[in-house]
N, C-alpha and C positions, 0 to 999 in steps of 0.2 A: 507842206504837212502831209502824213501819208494818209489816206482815205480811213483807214482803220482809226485814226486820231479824232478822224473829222464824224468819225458817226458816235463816237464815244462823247464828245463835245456837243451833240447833239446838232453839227449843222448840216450833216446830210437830209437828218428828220424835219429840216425845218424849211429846206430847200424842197424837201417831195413835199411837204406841204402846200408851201408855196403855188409849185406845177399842178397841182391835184386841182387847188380852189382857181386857178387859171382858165384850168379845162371847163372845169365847170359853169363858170362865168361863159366862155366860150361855148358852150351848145346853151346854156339859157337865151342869149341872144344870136342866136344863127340858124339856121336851116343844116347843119351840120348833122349826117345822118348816126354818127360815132366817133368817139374821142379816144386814144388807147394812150395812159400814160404809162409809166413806166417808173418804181419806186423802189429803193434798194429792201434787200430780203429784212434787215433790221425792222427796216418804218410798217413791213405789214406784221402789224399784229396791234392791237386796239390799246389805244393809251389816250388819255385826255385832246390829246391837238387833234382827234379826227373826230370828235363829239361836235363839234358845227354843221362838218362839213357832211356827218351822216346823218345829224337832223333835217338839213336840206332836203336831204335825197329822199329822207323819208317822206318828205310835206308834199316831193312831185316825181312821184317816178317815171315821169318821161325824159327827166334827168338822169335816172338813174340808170335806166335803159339800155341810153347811149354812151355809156360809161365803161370803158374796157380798163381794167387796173392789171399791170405786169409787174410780175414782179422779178426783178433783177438780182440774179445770183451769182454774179460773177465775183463779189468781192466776200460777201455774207451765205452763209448758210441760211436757211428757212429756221425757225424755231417750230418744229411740227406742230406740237399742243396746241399754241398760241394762235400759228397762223391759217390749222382747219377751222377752226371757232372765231377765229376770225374772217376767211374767205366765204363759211355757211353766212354769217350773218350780209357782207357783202352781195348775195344770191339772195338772199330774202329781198332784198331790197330792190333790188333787178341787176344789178352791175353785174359784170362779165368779168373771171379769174384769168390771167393770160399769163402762162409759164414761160418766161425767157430764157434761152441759152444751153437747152434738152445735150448735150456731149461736151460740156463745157462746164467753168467754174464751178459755184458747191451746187451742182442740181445732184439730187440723188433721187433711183429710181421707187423708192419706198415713199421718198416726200411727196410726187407725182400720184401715184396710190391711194396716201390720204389726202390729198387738198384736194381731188378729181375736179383739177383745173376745164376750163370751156375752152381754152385754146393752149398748146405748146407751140411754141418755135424752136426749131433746130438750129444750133450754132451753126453760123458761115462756113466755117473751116469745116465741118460736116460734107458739104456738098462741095465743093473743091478740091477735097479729098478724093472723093467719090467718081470723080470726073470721069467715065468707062475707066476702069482698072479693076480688074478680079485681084482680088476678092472685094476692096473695098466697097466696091457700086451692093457686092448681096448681101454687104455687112450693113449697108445705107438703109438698104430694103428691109431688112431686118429692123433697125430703129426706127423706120416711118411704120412698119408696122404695129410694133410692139405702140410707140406713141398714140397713133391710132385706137389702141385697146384700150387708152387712160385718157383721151380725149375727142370731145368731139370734131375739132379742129385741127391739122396741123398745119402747120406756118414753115417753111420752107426758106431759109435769109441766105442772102446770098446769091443772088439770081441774078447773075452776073452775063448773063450772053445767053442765045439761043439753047446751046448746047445745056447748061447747068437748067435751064428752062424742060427742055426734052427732058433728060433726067429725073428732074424731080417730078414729072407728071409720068413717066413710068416707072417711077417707084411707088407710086399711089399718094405721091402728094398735089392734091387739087391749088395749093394757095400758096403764093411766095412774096417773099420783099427784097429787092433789089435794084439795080441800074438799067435792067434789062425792060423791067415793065416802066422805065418813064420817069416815073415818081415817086418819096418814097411812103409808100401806102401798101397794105395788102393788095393784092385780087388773088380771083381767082373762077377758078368756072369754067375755063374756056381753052382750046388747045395750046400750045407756047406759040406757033403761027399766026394768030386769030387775034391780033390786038385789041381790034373794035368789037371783038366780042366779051372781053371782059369785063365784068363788074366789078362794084366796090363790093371788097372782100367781108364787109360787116353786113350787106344788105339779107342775108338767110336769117340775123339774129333780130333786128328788126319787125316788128309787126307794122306794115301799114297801117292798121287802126290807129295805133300810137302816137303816129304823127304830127295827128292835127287833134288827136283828144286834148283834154288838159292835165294837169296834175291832180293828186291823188293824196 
């Protein structure tokens, strides 16, 4: 059935649901510093099935905290209206907006603008492009910048060897996800040489006090 079928059917919304109240169970019970799911562009925007799961969050925001929601745009568009009044309310709560897929699928740079997401990641194919070849590499520079200006974060995918590692830390992106760093998690912080010296890539969004507070 083609993916278009399946969000109209409602089982995509019902499947990020699913993953969402997962996650969540998951840092209730774990020492888990952050959780980042990832939900197609339809499901964010506030309808009845997320009324549980943001009563939660409101009763303990140290849940809510550690709560990164991405949204995926590679099959759907964002609905603006919906999903800025919907991502503010998401930030009131503590959770963290994570733009998926920045040169790829329906991201457009106006929707970037108004949801002023906490983190972008750049499509793979971005940086593999980019790989030393002029113009691409100052075209690359160009959208890690420009990103930059609309987020406090960028996320770098793709980080596929040494080399795509060098790159993206001299285009001024600090944070990547790929084969190269190990695992598949952010880091960031540290030179592409420097293994042991990087950290998990959520630790700056974290308060230490929050840790061991309780909810709220």
């Amino acid at each position: 059935m083609p993916y278009r079928s399946l969000e109209r059917a409602g089982v995509v919304q019902a499947f990020d649901q699913a993953l969402l109240c997962e996650a969540v169970e998951h840092l209730a019970h774990s020492d888990a510093p952050a959780v980042c799911v990832a939900i197609s562009a339809l499901s964010f925007r506030a309808s009845g099935w997320w009324d549980g799961l943001l009563a939660r969050l409101a009763q303990d925001r140290l849940l809510a905290v550690r709560l990164f929601i991405a949204i995926d745009c590679a099959q759907s568009f964002v609905v603006t209206g919906e999903a800025v009044a919907f991502a503010d309310r998401l930030r009131r709560l503590g959770c963290r907006v994570v733009l998926e897929g920045l040169g790829s699928g329906q991201v457009a740079i106006a929707t970037m603008m108004a949801l002023r997401p906490d983190v972008v990641m750049l499509d793979a194919l971005f940086l593999r492009l980019s790989a030393r070849r002029e113009p691409d590499e100052q075209l690359f520079c160009r959208t890690v910048s420009l990103a930059g200006s609309l987020a406090p974060v960028v996320v770098a995918d793709g980080v596929g060897d040494r080399e795509l590692a060098t790159l993206a830390l001299d285009s001024g992106v600090h944070w990547g996800a790929g084969d190269f760093l190990g695992e598949p998690s952010w880091r960031g912080h540290a030179r592409a040489g420097e293994r042991s010296a990087r950290i998990s890539s959520f630790a700056p969004f974290i308060d230490p006090r929050q840790r061991s507070g309780g909810g709220q």
